[in-house]
C-alpha positions as CSV (number, residue, x, y, z in Angstrom):
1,X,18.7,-22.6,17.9
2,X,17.3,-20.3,19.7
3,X,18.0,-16.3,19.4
4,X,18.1,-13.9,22.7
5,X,16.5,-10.4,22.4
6,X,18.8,-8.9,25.3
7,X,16.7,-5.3,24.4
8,X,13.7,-3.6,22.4
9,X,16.3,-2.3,20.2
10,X,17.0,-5.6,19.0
11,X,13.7,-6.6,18.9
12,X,12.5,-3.8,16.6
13,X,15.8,-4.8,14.0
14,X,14.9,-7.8,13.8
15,X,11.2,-7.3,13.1
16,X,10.1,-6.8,9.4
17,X,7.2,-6.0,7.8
18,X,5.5,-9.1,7.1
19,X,6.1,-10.2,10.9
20,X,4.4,-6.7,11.9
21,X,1.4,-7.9,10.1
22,X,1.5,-11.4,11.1
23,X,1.3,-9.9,14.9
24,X,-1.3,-7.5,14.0
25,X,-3.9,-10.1,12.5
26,X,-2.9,-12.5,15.1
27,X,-4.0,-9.4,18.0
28,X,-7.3,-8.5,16.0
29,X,-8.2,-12.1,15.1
30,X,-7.2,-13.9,17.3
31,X,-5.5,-16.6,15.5
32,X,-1.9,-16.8,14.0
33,X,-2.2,-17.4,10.3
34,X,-1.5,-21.0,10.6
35,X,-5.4,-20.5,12.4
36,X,-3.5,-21.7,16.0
37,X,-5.5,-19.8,19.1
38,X,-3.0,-16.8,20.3
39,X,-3.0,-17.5,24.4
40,X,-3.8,-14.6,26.3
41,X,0.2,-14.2,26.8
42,X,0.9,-14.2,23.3
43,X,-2.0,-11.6,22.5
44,X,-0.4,-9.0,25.0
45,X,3.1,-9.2,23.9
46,X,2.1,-9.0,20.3
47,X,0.2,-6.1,20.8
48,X,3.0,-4.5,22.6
49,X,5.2,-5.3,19.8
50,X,3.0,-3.7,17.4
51,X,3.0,-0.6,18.9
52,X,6.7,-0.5,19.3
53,X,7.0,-1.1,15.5
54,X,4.1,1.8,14.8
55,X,6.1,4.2,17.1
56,X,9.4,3.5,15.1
57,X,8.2,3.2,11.5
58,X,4.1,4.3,11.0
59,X,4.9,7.4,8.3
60,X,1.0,7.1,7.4
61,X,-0.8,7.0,10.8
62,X,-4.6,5.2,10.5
63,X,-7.4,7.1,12.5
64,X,-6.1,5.9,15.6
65,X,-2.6,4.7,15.9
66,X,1.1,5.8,17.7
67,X,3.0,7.6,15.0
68,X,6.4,8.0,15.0
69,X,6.7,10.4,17.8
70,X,5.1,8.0,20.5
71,X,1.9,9.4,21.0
72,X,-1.2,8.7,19.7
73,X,-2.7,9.9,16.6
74,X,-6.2,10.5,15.9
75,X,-7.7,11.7,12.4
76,X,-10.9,13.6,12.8
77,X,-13.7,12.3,10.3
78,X,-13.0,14.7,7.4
79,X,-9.3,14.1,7.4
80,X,-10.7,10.1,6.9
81,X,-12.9,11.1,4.1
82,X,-9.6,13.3,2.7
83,X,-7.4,10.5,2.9
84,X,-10.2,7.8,0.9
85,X,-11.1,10.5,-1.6
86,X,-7.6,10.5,-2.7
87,X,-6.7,7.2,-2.1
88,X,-9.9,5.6,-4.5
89,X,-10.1,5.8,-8.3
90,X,-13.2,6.3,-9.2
91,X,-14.6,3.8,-11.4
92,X,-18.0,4.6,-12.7
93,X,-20.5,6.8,-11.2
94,X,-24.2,6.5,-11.8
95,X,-27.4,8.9,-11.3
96,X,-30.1,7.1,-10.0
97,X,-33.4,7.5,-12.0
98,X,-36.4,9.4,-9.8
């Protein structure tokens, strides 16, 4: 059986998580995880499902993504380097020998 999204409102309640990453690797790679070829078709409305998803639930925008707002977000280079510094233990560091 077969389910009818009447409108994007449905679509987004019915999308969870792991689908939203499922269509992203299937729009950067390519490939679904099953390694099928996404057609041309399937690429487009992916993407476009993605970025309903990002506009509805991204809390944590990546350098370039649509936040929750609907527009674009960009994070300058030192905001990046912010974000990593406090995201990473540090583990060991070492001072190389001159």
């Amino acid at each position: 059986m077969k389910s009818h999204i009447d409108n994007i409102d449905q679509l987004l309640a019915m999308m969870t998580p792991e689908l939203y990453q499922q269509l992203c690797c299937a729009v950067e790679t390519g490939r679904w995880p099953d390694g099928r070829l996404v057609s041309d078709n399937q690429r487009e409305y992916a993407l476009q499902a993605t970025l309903l998803y990002q506009s509805c639930h991204n809390k944590q925008a990546q350098h370039m993504t649509v936040n929750t707002s609907g527009e674009i977000e960009q994070k300058s280079k030192t905001e990046l380097k912010a974000q990593y510094r406090e995201d990473s233990l540090t583990i060991a560091r070492l001072k190389p020998e001159s």
